[in-house]
N, C-alpha and C positions, 0 to 999 in steps of 0.2 A: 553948365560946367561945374557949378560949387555943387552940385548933386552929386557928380561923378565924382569929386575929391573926396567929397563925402562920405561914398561908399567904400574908397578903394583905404581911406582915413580907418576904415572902421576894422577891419584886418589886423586887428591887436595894435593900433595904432603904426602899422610901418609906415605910412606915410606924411604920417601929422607933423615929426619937428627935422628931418634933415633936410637943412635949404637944397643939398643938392639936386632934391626931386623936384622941389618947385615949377619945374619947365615942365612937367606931366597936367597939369592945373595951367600953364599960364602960355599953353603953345597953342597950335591953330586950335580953332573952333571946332573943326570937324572929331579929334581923335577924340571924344565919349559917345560919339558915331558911331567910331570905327570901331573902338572896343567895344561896346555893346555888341555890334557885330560879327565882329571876331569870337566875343567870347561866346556868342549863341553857336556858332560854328563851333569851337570845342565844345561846348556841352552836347549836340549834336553828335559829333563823332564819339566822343566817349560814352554816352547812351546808349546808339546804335550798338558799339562795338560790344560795352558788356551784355548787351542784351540777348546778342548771337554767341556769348562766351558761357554764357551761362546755359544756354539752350543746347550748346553742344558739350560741355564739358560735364555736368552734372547728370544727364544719360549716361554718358562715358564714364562717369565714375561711379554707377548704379552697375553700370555691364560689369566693371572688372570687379566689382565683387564677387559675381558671379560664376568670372572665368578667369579664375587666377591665372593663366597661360598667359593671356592678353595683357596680365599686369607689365609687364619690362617694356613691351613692345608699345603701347598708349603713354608709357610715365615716359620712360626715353624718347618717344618723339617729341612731346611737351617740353623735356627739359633739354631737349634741342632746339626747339626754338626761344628756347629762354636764353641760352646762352651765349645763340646769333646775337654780335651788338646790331642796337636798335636800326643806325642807320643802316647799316651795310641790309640789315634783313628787306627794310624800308624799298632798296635797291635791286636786291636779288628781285623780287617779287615785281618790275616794272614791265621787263619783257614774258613776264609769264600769260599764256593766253588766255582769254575769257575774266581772272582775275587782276589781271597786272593795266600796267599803264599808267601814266600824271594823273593824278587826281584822287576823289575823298574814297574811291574803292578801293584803290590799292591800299591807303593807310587804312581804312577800316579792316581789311584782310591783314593786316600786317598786326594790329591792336588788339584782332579775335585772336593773333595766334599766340602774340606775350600773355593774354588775360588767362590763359586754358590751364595752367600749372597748378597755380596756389586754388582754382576752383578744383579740378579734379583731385588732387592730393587730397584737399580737404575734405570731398566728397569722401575719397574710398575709406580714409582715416578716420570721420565720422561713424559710418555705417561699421565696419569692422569694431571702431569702438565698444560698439552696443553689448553687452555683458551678456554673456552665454547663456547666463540661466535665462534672464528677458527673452530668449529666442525661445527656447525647451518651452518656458511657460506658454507664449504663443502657440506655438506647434502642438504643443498638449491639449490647446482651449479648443482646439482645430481652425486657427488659421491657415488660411492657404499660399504660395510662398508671395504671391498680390498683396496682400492683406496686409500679412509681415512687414513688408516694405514700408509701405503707405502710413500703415495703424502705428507699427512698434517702431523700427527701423528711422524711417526719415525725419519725425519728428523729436527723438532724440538725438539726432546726428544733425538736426538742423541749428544748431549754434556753431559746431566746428564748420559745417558749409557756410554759411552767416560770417563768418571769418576770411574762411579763405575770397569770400567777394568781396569783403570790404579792402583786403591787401591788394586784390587784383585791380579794384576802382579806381584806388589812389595810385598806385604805380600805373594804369594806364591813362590819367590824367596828365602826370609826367611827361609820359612818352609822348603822347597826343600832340606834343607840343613841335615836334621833329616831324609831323606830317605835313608842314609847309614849304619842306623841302622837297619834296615832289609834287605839291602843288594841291595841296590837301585843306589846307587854311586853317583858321584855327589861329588860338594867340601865340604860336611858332611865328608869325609872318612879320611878328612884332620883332621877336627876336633876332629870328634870323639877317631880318631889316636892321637891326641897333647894330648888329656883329657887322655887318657890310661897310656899315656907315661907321664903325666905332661912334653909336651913339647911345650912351647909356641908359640915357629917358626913357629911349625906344623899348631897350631890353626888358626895362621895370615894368614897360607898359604891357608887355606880354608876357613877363613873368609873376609879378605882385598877383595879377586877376588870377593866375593858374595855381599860385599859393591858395589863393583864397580859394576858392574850388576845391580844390583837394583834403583843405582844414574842415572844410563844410563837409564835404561827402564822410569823411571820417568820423565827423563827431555824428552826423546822422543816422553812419551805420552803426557806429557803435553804439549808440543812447536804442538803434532798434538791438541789437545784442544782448544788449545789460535787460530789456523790457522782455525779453527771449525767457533769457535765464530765471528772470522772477518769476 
């Protein structure tokens, strides 16, 4: 148990001098169990989720470079579901067939489809980026439009997409937490438990881990960002 205080201590200190949390350290035996548990379930779901966010959305934002037609009708659906609030989306998605229903598939489908924004925007924003002449030069040297992409294109535009995944990490970290309301788990369960209960230990105990989660993923993408750039 003083391991778990330990860790959760270490989180810029939030937890080290308000007595009020004290009952996080000093309650059953089981809850650095349960958190441990819980929070492998979120890092689970939010893994999963960017991992199909990014496999779908950075194709998608290679295509509409391509095909500018396709730009309103890809960015508009995206920031359609950006703009569903999380639960109601959470909800909509539960009677839908094959995807829907209680559990960690519908929140992973719910998580892929907040995460697609900030990756595809960045994506096309990147790539468009890349300076006119860079291209002419390529196409002159006889690149083909493969090559373009791969050799000139991606690898310059891959710090703005290196962006857009780091905003989509941490904002689906967040959300991740509202997947135990349909039964998805994750440290929501904590939450949504403290809210029931009006019990505030509860709440810290599944919000404090998912602060901390979200400060780590951050500074990790961004120290990969900064290492990008140099």
């Amino acid at each position: 148990m003083k391991a778990m205080w330990g860790s959760l201590s270490g989180c810029g200190g939030l937890l080290g001098r308000p007595p009020a949390l004290a009952i996080l350290w000093t309650g059953p035996s089981t809850l650095p169990a349960e958190i441990a548990e819980l929070t492998l379930e979120h890092l689970t779901l939010v893994l999963v989720s960017m991992a199909i966010a990014i496999a779908v959305a950075v194709p998608a934002g290679i295509l509409i470079t391509r095909r500018a037609a396709w730009r309103p009708w890809v960015l508009g659906f995206a920031n359609v579901m950006q703009t569903i609030p999380s639960l109601a989306l959470f909800g909509f998605l539960i009677p839908v067939p094959l995807i829907g229903g209680i559990g960690k598939r519908t929140a992973i489908v719910a998580l892929v489809l907040y995460a697609l924004l900030p990756i595809l925007r960045n994506t096309l924003v990147g790539i468009l980026g890349v300076d006119s002449a860079v291209r002419e030069s390529a196409v002159a040297m006889g690149m083909t439009g493969s090559q373009l992409l791969w050799r000139v294109e991606m690898p310059l535009a891959a710090r703005t997409i290196l962006a857009g995944i780091r905003v989509a990490t941490v904002t689906t970290i967040g959300t991740a937490t509202i997947a135990a309301a349909i039964g998805g788990g994750g440290l929501g369960v904590f939450i949504f438990r403290g809210i029931a209960s009006v019990d505030t230990a509860q709440i810290l105990a599944g919000a404090v881990p998912a602060a901390c989660i979200a400060l780590a993923a951050d500074a990790a993408l961004g120290l990969l960002e900064r290492r990008w750039r140099n």
